[in-house]
C-alpha positions as CSV (number, residue, x, y, z in Angstrom):
1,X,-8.2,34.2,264.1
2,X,-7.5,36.4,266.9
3,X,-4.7,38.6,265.1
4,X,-7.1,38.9,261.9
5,X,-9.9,39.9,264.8
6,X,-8.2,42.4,266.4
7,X,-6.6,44.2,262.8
8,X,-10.2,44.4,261.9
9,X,-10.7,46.2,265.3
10,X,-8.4,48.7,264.8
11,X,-8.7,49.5,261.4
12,X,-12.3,49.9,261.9
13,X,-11.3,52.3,265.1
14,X,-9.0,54.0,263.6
15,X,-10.5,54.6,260.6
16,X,-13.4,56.0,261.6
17,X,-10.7,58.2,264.2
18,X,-8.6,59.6,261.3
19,X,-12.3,60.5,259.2
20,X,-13.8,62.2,261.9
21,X,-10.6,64.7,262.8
22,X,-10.7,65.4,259.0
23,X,-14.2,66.0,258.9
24,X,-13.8,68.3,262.0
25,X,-11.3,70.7,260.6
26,X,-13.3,70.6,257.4
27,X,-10.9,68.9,255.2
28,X,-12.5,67.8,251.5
29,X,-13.3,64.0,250.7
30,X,-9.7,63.3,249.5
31,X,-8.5,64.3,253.0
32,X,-11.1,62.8,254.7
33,X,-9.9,59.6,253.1
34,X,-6.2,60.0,253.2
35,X,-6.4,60.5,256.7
36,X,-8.6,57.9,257.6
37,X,-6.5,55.5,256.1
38,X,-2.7,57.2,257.4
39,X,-4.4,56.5,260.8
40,X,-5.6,52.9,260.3
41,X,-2.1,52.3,258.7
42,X,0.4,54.8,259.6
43,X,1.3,53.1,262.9
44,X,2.3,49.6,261.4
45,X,4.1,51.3,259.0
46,X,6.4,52.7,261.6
47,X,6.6,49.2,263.4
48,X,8.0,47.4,260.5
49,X,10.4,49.8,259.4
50,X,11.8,49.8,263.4
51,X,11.4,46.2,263.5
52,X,13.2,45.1,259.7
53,X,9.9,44.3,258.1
54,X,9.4,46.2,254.5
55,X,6.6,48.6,254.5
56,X,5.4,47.5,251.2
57,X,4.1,44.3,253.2
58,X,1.3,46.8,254.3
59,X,-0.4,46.3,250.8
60,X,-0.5,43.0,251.3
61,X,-3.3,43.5,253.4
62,X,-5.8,43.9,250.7
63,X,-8.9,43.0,252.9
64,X,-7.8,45.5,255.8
65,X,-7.7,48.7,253.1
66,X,-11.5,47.3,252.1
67,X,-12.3,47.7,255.6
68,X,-10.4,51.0,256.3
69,X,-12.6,52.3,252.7
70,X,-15.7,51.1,254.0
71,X,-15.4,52.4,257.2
72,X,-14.6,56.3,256.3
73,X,-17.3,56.1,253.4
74,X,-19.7,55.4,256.2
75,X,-18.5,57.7,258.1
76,X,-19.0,60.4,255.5
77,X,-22.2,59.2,254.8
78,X,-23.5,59.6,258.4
79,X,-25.9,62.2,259.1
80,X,-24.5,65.4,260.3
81,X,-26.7,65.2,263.7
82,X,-24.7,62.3,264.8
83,X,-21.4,63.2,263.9
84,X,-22.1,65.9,266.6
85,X,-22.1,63.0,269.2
86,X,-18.2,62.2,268.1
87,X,-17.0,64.0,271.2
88,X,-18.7,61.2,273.5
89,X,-18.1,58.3,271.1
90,X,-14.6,59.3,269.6
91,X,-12.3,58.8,272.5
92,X,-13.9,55.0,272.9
93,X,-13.0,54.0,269.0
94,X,-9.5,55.7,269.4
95,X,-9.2,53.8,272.4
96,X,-10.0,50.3,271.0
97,X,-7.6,51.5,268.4
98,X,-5.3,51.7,270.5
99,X,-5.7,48.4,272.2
100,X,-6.2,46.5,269.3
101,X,-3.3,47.3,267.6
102,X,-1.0,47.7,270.0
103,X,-2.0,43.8,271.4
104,X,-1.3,43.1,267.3
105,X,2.3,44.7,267.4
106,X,3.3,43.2,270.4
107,X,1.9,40.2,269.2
108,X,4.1,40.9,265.7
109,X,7.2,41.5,267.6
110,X,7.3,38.5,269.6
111,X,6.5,35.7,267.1
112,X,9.6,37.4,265.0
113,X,11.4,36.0,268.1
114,X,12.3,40.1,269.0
115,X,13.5,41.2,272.6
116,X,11.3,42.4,275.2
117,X,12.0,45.6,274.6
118,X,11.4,45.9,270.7
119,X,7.9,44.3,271.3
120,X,7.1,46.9,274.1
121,X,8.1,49.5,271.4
122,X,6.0,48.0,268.5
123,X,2.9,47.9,271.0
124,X,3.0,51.8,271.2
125,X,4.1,52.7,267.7
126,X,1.5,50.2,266.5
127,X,-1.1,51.4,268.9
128,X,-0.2,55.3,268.7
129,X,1.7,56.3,265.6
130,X,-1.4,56.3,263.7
131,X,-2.8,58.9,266.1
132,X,0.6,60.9,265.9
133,X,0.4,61.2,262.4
134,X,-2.9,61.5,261.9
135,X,-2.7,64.4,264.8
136,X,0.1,66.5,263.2
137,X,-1.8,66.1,259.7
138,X,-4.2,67.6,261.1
139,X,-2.4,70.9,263.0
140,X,-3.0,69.3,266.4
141,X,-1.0,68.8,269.2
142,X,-0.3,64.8,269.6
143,X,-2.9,63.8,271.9
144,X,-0.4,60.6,272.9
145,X,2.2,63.4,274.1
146,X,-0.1,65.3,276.0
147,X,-3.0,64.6,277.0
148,X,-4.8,61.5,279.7
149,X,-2.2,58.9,280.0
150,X,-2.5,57.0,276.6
151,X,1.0,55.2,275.4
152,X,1.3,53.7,278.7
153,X,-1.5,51.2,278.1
154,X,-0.1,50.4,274.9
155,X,3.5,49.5,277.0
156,X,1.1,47.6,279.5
157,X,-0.7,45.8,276.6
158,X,3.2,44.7,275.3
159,X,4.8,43.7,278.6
160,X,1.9,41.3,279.0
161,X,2.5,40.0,275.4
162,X,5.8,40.4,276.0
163,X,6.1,38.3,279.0
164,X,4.1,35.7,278.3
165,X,1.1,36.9,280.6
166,X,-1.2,36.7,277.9
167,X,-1.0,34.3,274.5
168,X,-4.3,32.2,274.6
169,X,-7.1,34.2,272.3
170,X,-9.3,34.7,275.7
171,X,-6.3,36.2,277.0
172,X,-5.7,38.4,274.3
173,X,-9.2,39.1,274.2
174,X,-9.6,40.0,278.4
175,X,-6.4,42.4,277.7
176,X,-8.0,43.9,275.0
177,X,-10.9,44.9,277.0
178,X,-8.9,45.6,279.9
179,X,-6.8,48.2,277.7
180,X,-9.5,49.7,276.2
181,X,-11.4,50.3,279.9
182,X,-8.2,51.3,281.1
183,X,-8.0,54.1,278.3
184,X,-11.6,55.1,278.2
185,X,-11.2,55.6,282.5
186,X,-8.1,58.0,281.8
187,X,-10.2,60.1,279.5
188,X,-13.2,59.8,281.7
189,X,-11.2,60.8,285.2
190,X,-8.4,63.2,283.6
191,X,-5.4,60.4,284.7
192,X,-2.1,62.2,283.4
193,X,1.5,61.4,284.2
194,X,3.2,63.8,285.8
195,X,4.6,67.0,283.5
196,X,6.1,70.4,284.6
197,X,5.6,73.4,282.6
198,X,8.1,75.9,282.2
199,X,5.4,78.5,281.3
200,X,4.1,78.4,285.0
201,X,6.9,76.4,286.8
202,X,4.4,73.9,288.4
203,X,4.6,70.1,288.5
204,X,1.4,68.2,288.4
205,X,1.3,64.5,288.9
């Protein structure tokens, strides 16, 4: 129940994530769909090719891509007065996103009896290759690369997967929340790790 819970979260999240860039750099309905649903999808796709899963077991999922439809169509079928609010509400889907699925990976790694480290790596790429590709569709600059901190969460989210710290649904749920507070706190406060450019030659941490 709780894996089924928290793919329905993301998809939703992400979803909605993908539509929403589209829609902001005026893509038509076919991209406004392909994207939303590259987003929901693209970052398990990732995670079972790294982690000796076919991809085709993504259409499997026949109730997830329902969900993923639904979600852009309503989306697209939002009036254009709230869509204007997405800067305020878009950062807190793509960071439920981001917990949801990268709990799901980590959770996905583990039962397949994988080391710690290959379910630390299918937390992020579940929980942030969809933004990846979804960002570079779209001409941006990844925000997981460069902006707040982001993919550390999702290795946070693993490692207590990972090691056990959380298995029992209220766990999973309490780290979902905790992830997702985490990430919206980042946004909210500018947190970034530490980066040097070579444009200015000043380290910021």
């Amino acid at each position: 129940m709780t894996w089924e819970v928290l793919s329905i979260i993301g998809t939703v999240a992400f979803a909605v994530s993908g539509a929403i860039i589209a829609m902001e750099e005026e893509y038509d309905i076919l991209g406004v769909y392909i994207l939303g649903i590259v987003t929901a999808f693209g970052g398990g796709a990732i995670r079972n090719l790294l982690i000796g899963v076919p991809v085709s077991a993504l259409w499997e999922q026949g109730m997830f891509f329902q969900v993923a439809l639904l979600s852009i169509t309503a989306v697209f079928l939002f009036p254009h007065n709230l869509l204007k609010h997405w800067r305020k509400w878009g950062n807190f889907f793509d960071a439920m996103g981001l917990a949801a699925f990268a709990i799901q990976g980590a959770l996905y790694a583990a039962n397949m009896g994988h080391p710690m480290s290959a379910v630390i790596v299918a937390a992020v790429l579940t929980g942030s290759g969809g933004g990846i590709i979804r960002d570079l569709l779209a001409g941006r600059k990844p925000l997981v690369l460069r902006s707040e901190i982001y993919a550390a969460w999702a290795i946070l989210a693993g490692a207590a997967v990972g090691f056990g710290i959380a298995s029992e649904p209220w766990q999973l749920y309490c780290l979902f929340v905790l992830t997702t507070g985490l990430r919206v706190l980042s946004y909210i406060y500018k947190w970034r790790l530490p980066f040097k450019s070579l444009q200015t030659g000043n380290s910021t941490g």
